[in-house]
C-alpha positions in Angstrom: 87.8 -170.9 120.5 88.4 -167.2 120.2 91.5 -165.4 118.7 93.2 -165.3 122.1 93.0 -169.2 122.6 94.5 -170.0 118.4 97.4 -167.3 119.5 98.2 -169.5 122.4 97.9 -173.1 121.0 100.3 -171.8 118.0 102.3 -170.0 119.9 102.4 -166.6 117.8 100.6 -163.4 118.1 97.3 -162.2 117.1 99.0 -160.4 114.4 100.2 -163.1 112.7 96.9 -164.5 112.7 95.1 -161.2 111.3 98.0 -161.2 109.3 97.6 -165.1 107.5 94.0 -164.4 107.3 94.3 -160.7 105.3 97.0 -162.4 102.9 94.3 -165.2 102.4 96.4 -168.2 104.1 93.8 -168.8 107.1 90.2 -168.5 106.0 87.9 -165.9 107.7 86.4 -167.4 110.5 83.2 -167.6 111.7 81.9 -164.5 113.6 79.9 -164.8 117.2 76.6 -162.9 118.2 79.4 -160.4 119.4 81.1 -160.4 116.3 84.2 -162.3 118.1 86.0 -164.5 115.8 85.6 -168.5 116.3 88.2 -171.0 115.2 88.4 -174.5 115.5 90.8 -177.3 116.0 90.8 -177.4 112.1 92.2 -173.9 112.1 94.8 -174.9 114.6 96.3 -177.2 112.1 96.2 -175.0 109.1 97.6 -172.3 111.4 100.5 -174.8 112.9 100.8 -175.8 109.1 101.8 -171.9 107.9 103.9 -172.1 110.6 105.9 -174.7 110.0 106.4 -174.0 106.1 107.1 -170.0 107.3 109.8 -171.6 109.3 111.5 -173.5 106.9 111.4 -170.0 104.7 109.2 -170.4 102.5 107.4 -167.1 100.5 103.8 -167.2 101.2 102.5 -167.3 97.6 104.0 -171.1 97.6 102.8 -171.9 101.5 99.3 -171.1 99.4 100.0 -173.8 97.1 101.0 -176.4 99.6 97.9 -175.6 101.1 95.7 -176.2 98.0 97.7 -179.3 97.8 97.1 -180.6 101.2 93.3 -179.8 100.6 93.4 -181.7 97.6 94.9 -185.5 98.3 94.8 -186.4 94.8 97.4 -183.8 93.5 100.4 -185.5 91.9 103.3 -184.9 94.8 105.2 -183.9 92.2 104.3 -179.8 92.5 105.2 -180.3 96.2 108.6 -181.8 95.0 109.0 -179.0 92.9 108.0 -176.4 95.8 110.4 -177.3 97.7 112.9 -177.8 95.1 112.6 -174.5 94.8 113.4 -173.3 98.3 116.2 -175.8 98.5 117.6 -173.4 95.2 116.6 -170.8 97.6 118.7 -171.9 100.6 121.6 -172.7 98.8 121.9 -169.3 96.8 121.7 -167.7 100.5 124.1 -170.0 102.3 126.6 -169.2 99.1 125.7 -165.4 99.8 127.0 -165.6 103.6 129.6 -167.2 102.8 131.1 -164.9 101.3 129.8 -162.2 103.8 132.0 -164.7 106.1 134.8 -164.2 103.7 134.5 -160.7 103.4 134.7 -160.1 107.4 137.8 -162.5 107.8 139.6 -160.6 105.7 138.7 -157.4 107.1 139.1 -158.9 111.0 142.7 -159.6 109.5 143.6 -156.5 109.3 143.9 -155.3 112.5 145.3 -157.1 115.7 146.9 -156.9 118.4 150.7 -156.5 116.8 149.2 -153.2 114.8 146.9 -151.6 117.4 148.2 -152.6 120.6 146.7 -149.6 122.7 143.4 -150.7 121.1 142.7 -147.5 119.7 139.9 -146.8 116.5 141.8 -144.3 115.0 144.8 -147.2 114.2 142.2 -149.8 113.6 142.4 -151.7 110.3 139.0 -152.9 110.2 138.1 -149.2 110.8 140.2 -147.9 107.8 139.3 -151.3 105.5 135.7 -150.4 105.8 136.8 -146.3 104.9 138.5 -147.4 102.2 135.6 -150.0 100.6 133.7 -146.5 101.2 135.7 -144.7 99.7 136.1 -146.7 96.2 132.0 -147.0 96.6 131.8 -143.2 96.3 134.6 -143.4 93.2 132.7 -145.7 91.6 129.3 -143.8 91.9 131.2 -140.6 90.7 132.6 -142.6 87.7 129.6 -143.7 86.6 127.7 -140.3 86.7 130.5 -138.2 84.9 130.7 -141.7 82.1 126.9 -141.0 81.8 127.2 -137.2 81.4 127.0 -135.6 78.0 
């Protein structure tokens, strides 16, 4: 099958096959007469494959391990185990990180309401003056630092 036909049957775009193949993940496929590319039903796999691990996050540096690992039936599981270990670590330090995005937003959608701004105005909106004011201390920070690290 051509390049068109592998798009279609993994449902992505031909850039993200040119893409896995310049990074190394798909191998370069065979060329036509024509110099059209040729996959097979092999490559559909390994593309679906990529996919799948690209979906559940994974960095591509470890979706090229898995790979060696699936080519290679005798591996000991245990580098898969600690592949995705790792991307478990991964999910969870993210999932912490929103969180406390999450946080962070409550408290600033706290502070204005319907009681303070009842005309619904920006200029009396809390959330507008919280986010000046984290600005603000930003640019007090930045300034403290560079007259601390001036002679």
């Amino acid at each position: 099958m051509q390049i068109g036909e592998l798009a279609k049957r993994a449902a992505c775009t031909l850039e993200t096959i040119r893409f896995y193949e310049r990074e190394g993940l798909l191998p370069r496929p065979e060329r036509t007469g024509g110099n059209y590319r040729r996959y097979s039903a092999v490559d559909v796999d390994r593309l679906a494959f990529i996919r799948k691990c690209r979906s559940l996050g994974m960095p591509l540096a470890e979706i090229q391990a898995l790979l060696g690992c699936r080519g290679r039936p005798d591996t000991d599981c245990r580098v898969v185990n600690a592949l995705v270990d790792r991307q478990i670590a991964r999910i969870a330090e993210q999932i912490g990180a929103l969180k406390s995005l999450e946080r962070q937003l409550i408290e600033i959608r706290q502070t204005c309401d319907e009681r303070q701004n009842p005309e619904h105005r920006a200029g009396a909106c809390g959330i507008i003056r919280s986010l000046g004011e984290a600005v603000n201390a930003m640019g007090a920070h930045g300034r403290q630092a560079r007259n601390a690290a001036s002679p």
